[in-house]
N, C-alpha and C positions, 0 to 999 in steps of 0.2 A: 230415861226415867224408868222406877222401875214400875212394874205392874202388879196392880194390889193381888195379892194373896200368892205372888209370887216369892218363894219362901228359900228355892236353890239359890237363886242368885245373892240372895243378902247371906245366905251361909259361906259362900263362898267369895265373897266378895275380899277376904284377906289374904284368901289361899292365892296369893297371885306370882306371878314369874315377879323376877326382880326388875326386869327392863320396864315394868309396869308400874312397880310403886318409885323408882326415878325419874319418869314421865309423871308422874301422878305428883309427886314432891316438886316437880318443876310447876306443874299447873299451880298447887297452890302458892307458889311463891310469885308467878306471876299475877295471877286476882290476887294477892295482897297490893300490884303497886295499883290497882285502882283507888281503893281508899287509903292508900297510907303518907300520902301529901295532906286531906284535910287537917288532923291533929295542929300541924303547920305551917296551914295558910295565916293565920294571923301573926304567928311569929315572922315568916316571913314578909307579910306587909310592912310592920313596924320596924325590921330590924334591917333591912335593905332599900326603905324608903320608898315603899312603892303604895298604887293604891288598890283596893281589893279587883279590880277590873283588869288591871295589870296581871296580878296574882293565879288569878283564875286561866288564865293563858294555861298555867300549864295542866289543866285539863284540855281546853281547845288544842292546843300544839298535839297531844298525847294522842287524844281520841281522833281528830282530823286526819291524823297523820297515817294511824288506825285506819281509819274508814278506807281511805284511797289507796292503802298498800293492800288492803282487804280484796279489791279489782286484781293484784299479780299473783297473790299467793299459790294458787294449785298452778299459775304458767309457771311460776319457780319448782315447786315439790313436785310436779310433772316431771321434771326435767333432770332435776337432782337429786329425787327419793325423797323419801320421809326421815331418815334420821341425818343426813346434811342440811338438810332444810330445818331441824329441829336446833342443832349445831350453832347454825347459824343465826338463827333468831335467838339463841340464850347468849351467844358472844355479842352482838350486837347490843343486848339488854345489859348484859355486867359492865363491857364499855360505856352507854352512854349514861346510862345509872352512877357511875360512879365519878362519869366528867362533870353530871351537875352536881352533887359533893362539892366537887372542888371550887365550881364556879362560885366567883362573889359579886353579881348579877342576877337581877330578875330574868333582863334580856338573855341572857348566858342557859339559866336554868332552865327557860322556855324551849330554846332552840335543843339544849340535851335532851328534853324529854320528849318533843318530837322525833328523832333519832332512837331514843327507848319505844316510843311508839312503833314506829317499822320493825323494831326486834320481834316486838311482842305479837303483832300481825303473820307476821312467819311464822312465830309460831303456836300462837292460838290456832289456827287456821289445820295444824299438822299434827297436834297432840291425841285429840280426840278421834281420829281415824287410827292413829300407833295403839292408843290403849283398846280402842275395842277388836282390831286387828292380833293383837297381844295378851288381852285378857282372858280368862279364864271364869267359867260360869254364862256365857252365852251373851248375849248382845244388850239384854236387860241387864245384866249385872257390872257389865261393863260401862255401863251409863250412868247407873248410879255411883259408882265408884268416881267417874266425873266430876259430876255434881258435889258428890260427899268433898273432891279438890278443892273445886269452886268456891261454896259454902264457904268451909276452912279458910281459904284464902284471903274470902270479902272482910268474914269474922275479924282474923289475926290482922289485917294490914291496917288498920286504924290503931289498934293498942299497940302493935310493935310501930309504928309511926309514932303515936303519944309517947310511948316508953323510951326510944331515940330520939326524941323530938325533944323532950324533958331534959334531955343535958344539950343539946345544938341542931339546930334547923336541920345540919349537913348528913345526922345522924343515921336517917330513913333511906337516905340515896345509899350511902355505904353500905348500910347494912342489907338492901335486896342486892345487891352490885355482889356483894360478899355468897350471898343464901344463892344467886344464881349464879355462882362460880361454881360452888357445891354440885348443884343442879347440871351445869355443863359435863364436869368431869362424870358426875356418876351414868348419864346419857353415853356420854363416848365408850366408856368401859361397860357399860350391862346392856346397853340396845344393841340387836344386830343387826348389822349391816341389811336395809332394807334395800330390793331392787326398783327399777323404774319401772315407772306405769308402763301397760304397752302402747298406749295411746296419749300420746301429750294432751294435755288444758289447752284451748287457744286462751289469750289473752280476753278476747272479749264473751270468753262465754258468761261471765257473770252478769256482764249488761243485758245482753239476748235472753238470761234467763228471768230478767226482770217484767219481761213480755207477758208472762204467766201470769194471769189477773190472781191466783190468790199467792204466788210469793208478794206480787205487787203490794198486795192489801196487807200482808201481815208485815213486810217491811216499813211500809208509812204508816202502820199502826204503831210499831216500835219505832217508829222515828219520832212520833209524836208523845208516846209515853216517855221516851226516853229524855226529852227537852224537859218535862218536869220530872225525873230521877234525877238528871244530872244537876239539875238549877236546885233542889237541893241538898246535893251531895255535895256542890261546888261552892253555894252561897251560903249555907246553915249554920258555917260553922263562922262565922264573922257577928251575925248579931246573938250569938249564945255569950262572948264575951265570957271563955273559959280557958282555960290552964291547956297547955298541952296534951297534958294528961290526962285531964277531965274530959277533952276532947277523943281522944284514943278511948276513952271506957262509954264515952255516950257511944259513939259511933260503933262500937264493940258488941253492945247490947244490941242493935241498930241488925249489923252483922250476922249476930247469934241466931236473933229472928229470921234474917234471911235465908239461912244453912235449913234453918229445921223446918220451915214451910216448903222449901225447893222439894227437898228430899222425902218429906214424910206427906206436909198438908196438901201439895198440889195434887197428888197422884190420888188421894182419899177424894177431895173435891171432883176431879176431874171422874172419876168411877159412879159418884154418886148422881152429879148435874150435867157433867161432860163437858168438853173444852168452852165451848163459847158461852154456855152459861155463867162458866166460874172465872173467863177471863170479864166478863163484865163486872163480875162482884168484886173481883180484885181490880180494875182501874176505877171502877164507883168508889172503892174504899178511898183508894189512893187518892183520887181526885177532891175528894171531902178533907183529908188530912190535909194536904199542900194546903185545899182554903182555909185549914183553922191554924195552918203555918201564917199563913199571907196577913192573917186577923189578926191574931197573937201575938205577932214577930217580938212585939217589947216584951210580953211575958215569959221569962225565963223556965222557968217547970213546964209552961205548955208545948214552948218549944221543941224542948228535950225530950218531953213523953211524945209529943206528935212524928220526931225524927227517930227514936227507938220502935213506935207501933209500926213506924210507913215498913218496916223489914217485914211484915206480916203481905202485905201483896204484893211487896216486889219482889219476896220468893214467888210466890204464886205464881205472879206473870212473869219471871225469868223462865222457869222450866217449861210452862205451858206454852207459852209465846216460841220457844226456840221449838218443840216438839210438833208444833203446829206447823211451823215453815216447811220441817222432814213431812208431814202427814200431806201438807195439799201442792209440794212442789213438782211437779214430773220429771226432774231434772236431776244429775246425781246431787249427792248429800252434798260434799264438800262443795261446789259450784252454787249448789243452793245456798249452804253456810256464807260463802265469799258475796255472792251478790244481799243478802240479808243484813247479812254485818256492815256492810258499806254504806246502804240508807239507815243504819240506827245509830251508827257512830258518829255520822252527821248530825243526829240532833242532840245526843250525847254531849258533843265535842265546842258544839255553835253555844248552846244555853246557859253555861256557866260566865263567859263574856256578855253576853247577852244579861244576865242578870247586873253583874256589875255595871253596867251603864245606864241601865234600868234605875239601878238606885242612883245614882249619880245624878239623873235627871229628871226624875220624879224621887223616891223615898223608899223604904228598903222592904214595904210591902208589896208593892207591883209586880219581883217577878214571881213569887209564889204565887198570887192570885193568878199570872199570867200561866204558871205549870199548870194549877188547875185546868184551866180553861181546856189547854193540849191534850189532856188526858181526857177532860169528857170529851174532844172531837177524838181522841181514837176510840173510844167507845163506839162514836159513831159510824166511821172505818170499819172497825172489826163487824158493825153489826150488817155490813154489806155483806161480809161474807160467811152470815150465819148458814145456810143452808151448806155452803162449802165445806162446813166445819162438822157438822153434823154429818156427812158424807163420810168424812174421813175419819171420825171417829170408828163408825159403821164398816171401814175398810172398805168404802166406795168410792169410785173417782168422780170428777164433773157430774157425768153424765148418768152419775148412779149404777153404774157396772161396778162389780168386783174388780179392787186394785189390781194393776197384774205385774209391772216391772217396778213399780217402788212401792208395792204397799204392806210389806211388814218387814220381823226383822231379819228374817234370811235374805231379804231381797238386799239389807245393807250389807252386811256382812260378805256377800258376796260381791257386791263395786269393792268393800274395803280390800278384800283379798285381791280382787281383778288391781287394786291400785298395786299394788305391793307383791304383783305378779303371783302368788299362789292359789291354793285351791279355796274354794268355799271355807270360809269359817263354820264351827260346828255349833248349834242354835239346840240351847238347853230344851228337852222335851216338854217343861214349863211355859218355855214363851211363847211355843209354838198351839200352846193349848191357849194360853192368854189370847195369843192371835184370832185362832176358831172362834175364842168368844166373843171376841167384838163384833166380827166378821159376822 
């Protein structure tokens, strides 16, 4: 994220090596396939005879699948480096992305995209330590440059979903299958060969890092927000009762919102109230919204406008929520990322099935009332670790000491380089005064 009045890094944030904007072009090709199945879900219901509970699988299969590979990821990129491990999770993505294409099954396209899922776990998990390892402009710049992916990604994958969804269901598979083809080749040729860590991952270090009361707390925070994002990013688009396309441009606008609060509104919020202030405001909003989803559900404009505003705190608590886990974890980044990811993808990946049975057996308001509910308990989660939160703002540990081995951004930079065996990355004279001033 970048840090307000931090002015080097956004000037520079174009001036980049080329192996960075190929990484970066893969990032947002991957956050496109999070949203770019909704536009589709109801064509798919209808047109393979399935019911929306069925349908929804292929966020559970995606994101489950997600969560659990999220436990191997740095024992594999330990092992194999960062740009094999990159490699790997894009061929993995363009293969299973473009079997469900073909598939003419719900059961078919479920199991492809759990297989898309493990691609994408490799390499989410590997991207983000290549660009800021690679980047140019310092550790804050490299982060927004991220994000700016990210954004882009959530944005386009619902309209390029609705816009291939609009001539055939199959349209959206082919086309990221295609865009991460792209993405592989330009990886193999502009990334350089990165070397291996000198220390392997074990396997279980993401679970032992769960030990940590505040990853603990900020992971079952996001596990519990994330059960109302996903139920309605997964279920929204069935009682809107619109076009493909219509769906690709609600969700679009939805997107837009999310890009420009991650990047711009969270870091202003976060400067003026500070993390645990502004992540209340932003699950308080959300959780208001989901209830006036849950109430609403027949009314079509409320709908619509209630699932385009929710982009306004799910930017919010996207970058703040992920920033938070780097602030209070003691642990390296990417181990903290991997154990993080694992309990949010869980609820992710469960809520959108979860909803469709919901309606099945009661009515198609229960499970939005039920996202609400999730979201004011992680409010209440998070707010166990308000002093925690306040500490790390401060560049304080637990105990209210000055951080010492992970508390700003030369301390990343420097595992990033230790992963990829070279020297210290070089930390803009900017971020390092940003640092001072929190501190």
């Amino acid at each position: 994220m970048s840090a307000p009045g931090a002015t080097s890094e956004k000037s520079n944030l174009f001036a980049q090596p080329k192996a960075v904007y190929a990484v970066a072009f893969a990032c947002v090709v991957s956050f496109m396939g999070i949203g770019l199945v909704d536009p589709i879900l109801p064509a798919l219901s209808s047109q393979l005879d399935a019911t929306p509970s069925q349908v929804t699988l292929l966020f559970t299969s995606y994101l489950v699948v997600t969560a659990v590979a999220m436990l191997g990821t740095n024992w594999v990129s330990s092992r194999l480096g960062a740009k094999k491990t990159l490699i790997t999770g894009l061929a993995i993505i363009v293969v299973f992305a473009a079997l469900a294409g073909l598939s003419d099954s719900v059961g078919g396209i479920v199991g492809f995209r759990a297989g898309w899922g493990l691609g994408n776990a490799l390499f989410i998990a590997t991207s983000l330590a290549v660009i800021v390892a690679s980047a140019s402009g310092g550790f804050a710049g490299a982060i927004v440059l991220y994000e700016a992916a990210l954004g882009l990604g959530i944005a386009a994958g619902p309209l390029v979903g609705g816009l291939l969804g609009s001539i055939s269901w199959r349209g959206p598979f082919f086309g990221v299958s295609a865009l991460m083809a792209v993405a592989l080749v330009a990886t193999v040729v502009l990334l350089d060969p990165t070397p291996k860590p000198v220390r392997p991952t074990p396997l279980s270090a993401p679970l032992k890092a769960l030990r940590h009361r505040g990853l603990l707390t900020m992971a079952l925070t996001a596990l519990l927000y994330n059960w109302g994002f996903f139920t309605m990013l997964g279920y929204a688009p069935f009682p809107m009762e619109l076009s493909a396309i219509q769906l690709g441009f609600v969700f679009f606008g939805w997107g837009l919102l999310v890009a420009l609060f991650s990047v711009v509104g969270a870091p202003r919020l976060q400067a003026r109230f500070g993390t645990a202030r502004s992540l209340y405001g932003a699950l308080g909003l959300f959780a208001v919204i989901l209830l006036l989803i849950g109430l609403f559900t027949d009314t079509r404009w409320v709908l619509v406008a209630c699932v385009v505003a929710a982009g306004i705190p799910i930017g919010i608590n996207n970058t703040l929520t992920t920033q938070a886990v780097m602030l209070v974890s003691p642990v390296e980044r990417p181990v903290a990322s991997a154990a993080y990811g694992f309990v949010r993808f869980l609820g992710g990946g469960l809520a959108p099935f979860a909803a469709g049975k919901l309606v099945e057996a009661f009515d198609v308001h229960v499970p939005f009332l039920l996202g609400a509910v999730t979201v004011v308990l992680a409010v209440g989660v998070l707010a166990t670790g308000h002093r925690m939160l306040e500490q790390a703002d401060a560049g304080l540990d637990e105990d209210g000491h000055p951080a010492g081995e992970h508390g700003g951004p030369e301390d990343v930079a420097g595992e990033v380089a230790d992963e990829f065996g070279g020297a210290p990355a070089a930390i803009d004279g900017e971020v390092e005064a940003e640092l001072t001033r929190r501190r």
